[in-house]
N, C-alpha and C positions, 0 to 999 in steps of 0.2 A: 527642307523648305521648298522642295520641288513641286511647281506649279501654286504656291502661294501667289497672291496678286498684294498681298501690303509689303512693306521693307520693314527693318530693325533700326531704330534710333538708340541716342543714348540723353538723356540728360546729365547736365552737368552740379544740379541741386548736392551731391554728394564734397562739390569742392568750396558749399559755399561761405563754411565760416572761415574761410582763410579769403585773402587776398593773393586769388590764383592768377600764376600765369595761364593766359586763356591761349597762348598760343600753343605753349605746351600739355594744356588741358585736350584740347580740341584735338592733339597728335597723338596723345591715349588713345582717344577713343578711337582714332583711324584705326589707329595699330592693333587694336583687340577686336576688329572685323567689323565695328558699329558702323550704318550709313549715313547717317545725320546726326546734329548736334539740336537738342533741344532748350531755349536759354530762358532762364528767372530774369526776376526784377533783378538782382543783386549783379549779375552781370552788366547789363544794362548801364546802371550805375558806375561801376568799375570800369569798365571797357570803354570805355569814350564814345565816339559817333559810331553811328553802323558802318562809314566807309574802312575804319579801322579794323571793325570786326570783320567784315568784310575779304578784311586784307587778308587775315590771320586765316581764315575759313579756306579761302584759294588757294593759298602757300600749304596749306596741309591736303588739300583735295576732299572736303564737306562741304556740305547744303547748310544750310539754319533752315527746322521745319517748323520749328513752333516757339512763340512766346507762352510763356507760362507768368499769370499776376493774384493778383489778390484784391478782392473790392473789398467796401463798406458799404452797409445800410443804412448807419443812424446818421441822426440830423447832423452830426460833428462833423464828420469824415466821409457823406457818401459823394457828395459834387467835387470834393477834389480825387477820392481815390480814382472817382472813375474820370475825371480828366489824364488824372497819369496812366492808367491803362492803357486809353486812345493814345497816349506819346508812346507805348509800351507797341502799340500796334502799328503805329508808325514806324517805331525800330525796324522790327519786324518786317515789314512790307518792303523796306528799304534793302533787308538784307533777300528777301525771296523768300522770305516765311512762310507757309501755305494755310498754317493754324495759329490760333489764337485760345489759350484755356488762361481758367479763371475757376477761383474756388473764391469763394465769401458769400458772405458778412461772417462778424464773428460770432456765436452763436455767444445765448442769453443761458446762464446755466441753470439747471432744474427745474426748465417748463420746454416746451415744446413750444416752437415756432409757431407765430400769429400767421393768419390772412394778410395783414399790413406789412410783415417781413416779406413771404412769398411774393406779394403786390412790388414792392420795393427790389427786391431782387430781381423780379422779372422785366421792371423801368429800364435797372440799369443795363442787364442784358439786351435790351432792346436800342439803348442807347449807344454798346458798344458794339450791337450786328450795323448800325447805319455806319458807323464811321468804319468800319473793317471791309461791309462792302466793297468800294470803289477800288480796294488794294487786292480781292478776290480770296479776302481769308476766310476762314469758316472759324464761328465763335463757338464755344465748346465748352459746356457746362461739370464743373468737376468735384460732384460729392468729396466730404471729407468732414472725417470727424471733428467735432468743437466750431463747425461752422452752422449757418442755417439749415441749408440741404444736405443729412449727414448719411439718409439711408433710401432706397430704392423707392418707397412709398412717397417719400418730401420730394424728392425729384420729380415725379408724377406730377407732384402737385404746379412744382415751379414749370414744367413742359405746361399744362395747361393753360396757364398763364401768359407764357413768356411769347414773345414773336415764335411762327412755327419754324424758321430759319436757324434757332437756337439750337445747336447738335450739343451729342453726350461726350462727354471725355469718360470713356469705361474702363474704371480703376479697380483690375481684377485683385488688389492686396486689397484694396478698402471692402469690397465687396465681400471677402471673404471674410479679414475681421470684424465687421457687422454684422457674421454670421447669414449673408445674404448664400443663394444658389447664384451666383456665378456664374455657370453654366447657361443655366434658362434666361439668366440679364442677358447676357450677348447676344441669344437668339431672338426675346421679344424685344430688344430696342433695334437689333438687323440697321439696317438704314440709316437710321437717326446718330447710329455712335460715328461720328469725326474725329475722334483721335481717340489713342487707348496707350494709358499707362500700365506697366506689369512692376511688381515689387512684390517682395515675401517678408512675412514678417515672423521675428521670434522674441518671445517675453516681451513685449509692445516695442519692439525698435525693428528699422528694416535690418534684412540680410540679405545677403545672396542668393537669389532664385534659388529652390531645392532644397535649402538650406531653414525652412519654415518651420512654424508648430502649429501651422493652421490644417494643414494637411492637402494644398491646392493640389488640382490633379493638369501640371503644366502640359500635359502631351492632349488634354485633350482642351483647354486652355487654345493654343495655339490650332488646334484642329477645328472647334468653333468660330475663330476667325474667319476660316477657310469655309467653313461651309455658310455663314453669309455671306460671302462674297467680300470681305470686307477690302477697302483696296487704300486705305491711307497708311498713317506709318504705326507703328507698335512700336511704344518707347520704355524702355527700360530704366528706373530712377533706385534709388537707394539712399537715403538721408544722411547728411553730414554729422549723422547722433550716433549711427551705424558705428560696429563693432570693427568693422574691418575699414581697411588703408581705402582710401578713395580710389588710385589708380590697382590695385590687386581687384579690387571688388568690379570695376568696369570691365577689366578683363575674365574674371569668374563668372561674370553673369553672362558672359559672349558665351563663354564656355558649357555653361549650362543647356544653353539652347543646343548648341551641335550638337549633347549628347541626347536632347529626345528629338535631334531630324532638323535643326533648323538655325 
């Protein structure tokens, strides 16, 4: 990782169907070399106020680098989800958060996204950069399958749209399950990606970095980073649907990285 300018985070998405100790969650990931702790809704909700979390964050010696939420578009559910986002970003700001990602609406199945979704989407992203300003977070847009924006083309579209403020969250497992080049997303978005998730994926569930059947090429992965300069944090997640132990897998995936340099 010599002369890299971003750091290695961890999320904690992998402990979220239980009702985790967060203090002991957060002491995993110190111990398996991770710099930051990346936190969901579901924490949020569990964990009580951010001075709590707060507490537990200090006592182990971690950051909080990023909230991670989930909006809506349709008429039901989009005024309030994106109300609790902004409390989601408030957490966050409270705790020193530096990012803010968001993946939605839920996507419509067996047609392709309208103009009035991507319109809609771009609203809300627009509504949740004014309220993250003042706290100096960067909002951060995050493709994902069964939502609106699922592949590198939809995104285009939502950036056209959205406030030019909106950055990318570049999820090299999504990217490569899409069948996207990977590689050339990190170079032509350069700039504009504000945070970046890494995950592998095998028979549609995550695994352990290395451990894929997409076939990502991680060393050079981590080397496109570096050559756009990229200087925020590279966060490592793994789903709670995952094959392996939440706390083995946090440290598996630390491990992974040392062995291609990083």
């Amino acid at each position: 990782m010599a002369g890299a300018l971003y750091r290695l985070g961890y999320n904690t998405l992998t402990w979220a169907d239980s009702d985790p100790d967060l203090e002991r969650v957060f002491a995993t990931i110190k111990a398996a070399g991770w710099e930051g702790v990346e936190l969901l809704n579901n924490d949020a909700n569990w964990s009580g106020p951010p001075s709590r979390v707060r507490g537990m964050l200090e006592r182990v010696g971690l950051p909080a680098i990023a909230m991670l939420g989930v909006v809506q578009i349709d008429d039901a559910r989009m005024a309030r989800t994106t109300e609790l986002q902004k409390r989601m970003i408030d957490f966050g700001a409270e705790l020193g958060a530096g990012a803010y990602v968001f993946i939605g609406g839920d996507r419509i199945s067996r047609r392709l996204p309208t103009d009035d979704e991507f319109k809609r989407l771009a609203e809300v992203a627009g509504a949740l950069i004014e309220h993250a300003a003042p706290a100096g977070m960067s909002v951060n847009h995050h493709s994902h399958p069964r939502c609106t924006v699922e592949r590198e083309t939809e995104q285009d579209r939502l950036l056209e749209l959205a406030d030019p403020r909106l950055m990318v969250c570049m999820d090299v497992g999504i990217s490569a399950f899409m069948d996207e080049d990977y590689l050339a997303q990190i170079r032509r978005y350069g700039r504009r990606i504000g945070y970046v998730h890494l995950k592998d994926w095998a028979f549609g569930k995550y695994c352990v970095l290395g451990q894929g059947t997409k076939g990502i090429d991680w060393r050079s992965v981590m080397a496109a980073f570096g050559e756009i300069r990229y200087e925020g944090w590279v966060t490592v997640e793994l789903s709670s649907y995952g094959d392996t132990d939440a706390d083995e897998s946090c440290h598996a995936n630390r491990e992974f990285l040392r062995t291609i340099g990083y």
